[in-house]
C-alpha positions as MATLAB code, in Angstrom:
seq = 'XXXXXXXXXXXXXXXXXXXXXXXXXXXXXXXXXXXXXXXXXXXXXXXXXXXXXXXXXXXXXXXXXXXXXXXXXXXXXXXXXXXXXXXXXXXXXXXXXXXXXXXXXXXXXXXXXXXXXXXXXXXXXXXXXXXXXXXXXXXXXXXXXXXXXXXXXXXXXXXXXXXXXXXXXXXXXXXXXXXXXXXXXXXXXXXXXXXXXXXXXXXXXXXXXXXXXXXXXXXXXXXXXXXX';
ca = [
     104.619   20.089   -3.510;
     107.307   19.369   -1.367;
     107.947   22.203   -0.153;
     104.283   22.699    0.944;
     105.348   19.230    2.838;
     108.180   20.835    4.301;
     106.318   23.669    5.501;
     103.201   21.741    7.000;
     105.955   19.446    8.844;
     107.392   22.849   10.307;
     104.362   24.042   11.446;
     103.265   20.988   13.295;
     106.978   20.741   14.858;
     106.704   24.213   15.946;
     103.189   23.593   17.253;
     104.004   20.291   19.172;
     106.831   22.409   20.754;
     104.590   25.123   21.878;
     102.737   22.668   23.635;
     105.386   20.826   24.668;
     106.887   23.903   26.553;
     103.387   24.926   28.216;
     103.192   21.271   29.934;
     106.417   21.600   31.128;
     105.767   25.302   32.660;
     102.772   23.895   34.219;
     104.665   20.791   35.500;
     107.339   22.919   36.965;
     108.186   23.705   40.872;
     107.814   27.685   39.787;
     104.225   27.408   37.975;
     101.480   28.643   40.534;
      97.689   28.668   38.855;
      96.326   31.834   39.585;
      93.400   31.479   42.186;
      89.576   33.174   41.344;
      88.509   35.571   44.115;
      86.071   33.046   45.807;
      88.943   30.646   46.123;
      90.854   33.266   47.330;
      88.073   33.726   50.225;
      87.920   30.372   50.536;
      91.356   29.640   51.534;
      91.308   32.642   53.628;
      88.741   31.384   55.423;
      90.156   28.353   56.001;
      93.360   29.590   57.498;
      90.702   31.684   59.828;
      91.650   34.819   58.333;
      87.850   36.003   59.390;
      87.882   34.440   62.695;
      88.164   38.082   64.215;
      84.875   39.521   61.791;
      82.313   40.147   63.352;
      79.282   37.543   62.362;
      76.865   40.457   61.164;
      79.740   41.405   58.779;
      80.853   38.231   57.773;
      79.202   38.139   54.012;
      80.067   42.205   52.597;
      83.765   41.094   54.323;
      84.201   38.522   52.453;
      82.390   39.486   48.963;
      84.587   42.443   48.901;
      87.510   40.509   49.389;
      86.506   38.246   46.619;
      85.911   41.562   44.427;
      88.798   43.632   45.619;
      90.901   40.406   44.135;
      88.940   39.307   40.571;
      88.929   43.073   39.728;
      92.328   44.151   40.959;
      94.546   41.497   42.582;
      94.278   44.111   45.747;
      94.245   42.224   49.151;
      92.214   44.531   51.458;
      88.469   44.466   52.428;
      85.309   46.368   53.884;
      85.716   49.969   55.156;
      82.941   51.628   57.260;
      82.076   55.377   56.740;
      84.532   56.119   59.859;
      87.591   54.442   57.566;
      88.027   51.337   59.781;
      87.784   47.791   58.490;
      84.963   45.351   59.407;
      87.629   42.702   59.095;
      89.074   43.684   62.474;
      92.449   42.576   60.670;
      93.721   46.040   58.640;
      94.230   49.150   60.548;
      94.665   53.245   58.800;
      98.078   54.544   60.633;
      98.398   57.982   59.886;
     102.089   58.344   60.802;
     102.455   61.741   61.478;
      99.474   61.536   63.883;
     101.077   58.458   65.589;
     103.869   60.855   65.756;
     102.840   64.165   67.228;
     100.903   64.961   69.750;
      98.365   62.274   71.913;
      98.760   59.909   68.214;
     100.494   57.220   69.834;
      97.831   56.649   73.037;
      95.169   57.251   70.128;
      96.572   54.383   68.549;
      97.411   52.138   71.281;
      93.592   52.617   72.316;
      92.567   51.579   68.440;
      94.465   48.344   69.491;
      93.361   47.338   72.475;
      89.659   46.481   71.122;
      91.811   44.765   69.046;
      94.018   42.333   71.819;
      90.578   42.175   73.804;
      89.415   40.291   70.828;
      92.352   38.093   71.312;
      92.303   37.592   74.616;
      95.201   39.785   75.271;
      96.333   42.035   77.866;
      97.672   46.044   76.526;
      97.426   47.573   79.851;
      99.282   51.442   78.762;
     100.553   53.402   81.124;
     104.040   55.807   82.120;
     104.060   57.511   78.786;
     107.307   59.906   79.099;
     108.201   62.618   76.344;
     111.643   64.680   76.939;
     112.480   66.754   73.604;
     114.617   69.913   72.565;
     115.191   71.901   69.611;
     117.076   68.588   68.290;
     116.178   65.659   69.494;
     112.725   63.453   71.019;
     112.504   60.505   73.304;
     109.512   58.949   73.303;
     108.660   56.426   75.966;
     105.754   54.072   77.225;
     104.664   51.196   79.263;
     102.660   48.283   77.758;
     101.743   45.693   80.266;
     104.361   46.828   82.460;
     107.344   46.611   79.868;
     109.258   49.761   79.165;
     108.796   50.666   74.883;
     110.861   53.342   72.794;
     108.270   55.206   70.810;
     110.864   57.092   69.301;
     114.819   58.410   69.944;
     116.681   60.231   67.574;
     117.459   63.719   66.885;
     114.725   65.360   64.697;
     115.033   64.490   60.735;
     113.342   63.754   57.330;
     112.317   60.159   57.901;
     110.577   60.965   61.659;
     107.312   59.529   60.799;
     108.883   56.223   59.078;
     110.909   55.756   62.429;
     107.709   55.666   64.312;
     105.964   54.065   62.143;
     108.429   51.144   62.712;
     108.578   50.871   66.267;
     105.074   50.840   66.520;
     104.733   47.816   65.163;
     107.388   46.475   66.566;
     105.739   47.484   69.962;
     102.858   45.642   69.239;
     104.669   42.612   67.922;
     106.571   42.044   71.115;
     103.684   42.074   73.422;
     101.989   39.786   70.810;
     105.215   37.581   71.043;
     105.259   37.883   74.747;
     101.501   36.591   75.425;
     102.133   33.524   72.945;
     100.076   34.675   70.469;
     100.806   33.431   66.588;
      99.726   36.631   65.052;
     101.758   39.817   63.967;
     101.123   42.927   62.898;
     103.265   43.653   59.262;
     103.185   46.704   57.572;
     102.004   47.747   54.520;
     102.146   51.753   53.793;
     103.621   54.622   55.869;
     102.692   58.158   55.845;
      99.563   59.816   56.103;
      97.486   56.749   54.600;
      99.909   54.084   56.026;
      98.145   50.843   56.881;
      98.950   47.691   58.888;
      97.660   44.623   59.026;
      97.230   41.097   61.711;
      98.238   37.829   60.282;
      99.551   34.808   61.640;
     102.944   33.198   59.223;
     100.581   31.067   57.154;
      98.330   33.649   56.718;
     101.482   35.913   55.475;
     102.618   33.245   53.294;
      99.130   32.900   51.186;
      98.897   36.431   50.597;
     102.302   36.493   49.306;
     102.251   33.564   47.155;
      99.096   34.979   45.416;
      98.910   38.865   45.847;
     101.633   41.034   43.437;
     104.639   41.847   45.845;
     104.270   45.363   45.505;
     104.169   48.158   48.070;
     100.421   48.185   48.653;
     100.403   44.681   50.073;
     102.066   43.587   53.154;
     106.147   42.501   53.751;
     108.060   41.360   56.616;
     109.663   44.331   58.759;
     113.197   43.849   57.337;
     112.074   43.165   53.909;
     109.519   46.641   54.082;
     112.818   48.355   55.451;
     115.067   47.373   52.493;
     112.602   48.783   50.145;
     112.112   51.855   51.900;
     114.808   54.500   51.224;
     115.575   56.297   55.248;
];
């Protein structure tokens, strides 16, 4: 009999431990309760994430959104059939087409509907190319200021490099025309993505999105994962 005692005593001591610990996790600075998919959209929408959607697109943008994170904690929206995103926020960069060729005016172009939307100038003009058997410089103007598209000898991490300044192209004429939003990037390579955000924006998605390489980082921090 007393051991039964003993044993019921141990179980409820265990038990009231259990508990004990799970109020405390909850209490602490590091618990964060995990958001459903419409609060997701909801908070979203209140930091005007969708303020560059389009009003006809407004409801698939933001039910996919909802889906995209219930179903697989994935932050990215709508696509139409042509691959772009009805958000107006998340942009396909296909690096070695931004690399070669007429990619980076293609590009810049893609953009610009973009800044119009903002209220932004990307006036492009004076793009220069000088390249031998080893090395490329890659020059252009944007709004009259001077950008490096690229200038290194030729190597294995080419379409990274531009990949990088691109956005950090972008960013500075963003900077320069007081805007709060900035382009950060997600993917590189031939399904390499982007994406606009302003810094509270950023910070949502990374407080409640896995920080993984399919959702977005600040330029240093993508760098340091990225082996080049």
């Amino acid at each position: 009999m007393e051991s039964k005692i003993i044993l019921v005593v141990g179980l409820l001591f265990a038990a009231f431990r259990l508990y004990a610990q799970k109020s405390e996790n909850k209490n602490s600075d590091n618990y964060i309760k995990k958001l459903s998919g419409k609060e997701i959209v909801s908070e979203l929408n209140r930091l005007n994430f969708f303020n560059l959607t389009d009003k006809k697109d407004l409801k698939i943008v933001k039910d996919d959104f909802e889906k995209s994170y219930d179903e697989l904690s994935f932050f990215e929206g709508h696509m139409r059939d042509d691959l772009s995103f009805t958000d107006n926020r998340f942009y396909f960069i296909d690096s070695e087409t931004l690399f070669e060729g007429e990619g980076l005016i293609q590009y810049l172009e893609t953009i610009k509907v973009l800044f119009n939307k903002l209220n932004l100038k990307l006036l492009i003009s004076d793009e220069f190319e000088d390249q031998t058997d080893k090395h490329l410089l890659h020059k252009i103007k944007l709004n009259g200021k001077e950008h490096i598209a690229f200038n290194n000898n030729f190597g294995n991490y080419d379409w990274t490099i531009a990949y990088l300044n691109f956005i950090e192209m972008l960013n500075d004429q963003l900077r320069m025309q007081g805007s709060k939003e900035q382009f950060y990037p997600i993917s590189c390579g031939n399904d390499g993505r982007i994406v606009l955000l302003t810094k509270e924006q950023f910070e949502f998605v990374k407080a409640n999105y896995p920080n993984d390489y399919n959702h977005p980082k600040e330029i240093i921090d993508w760098k340091d994962g990225f082996d080049y």
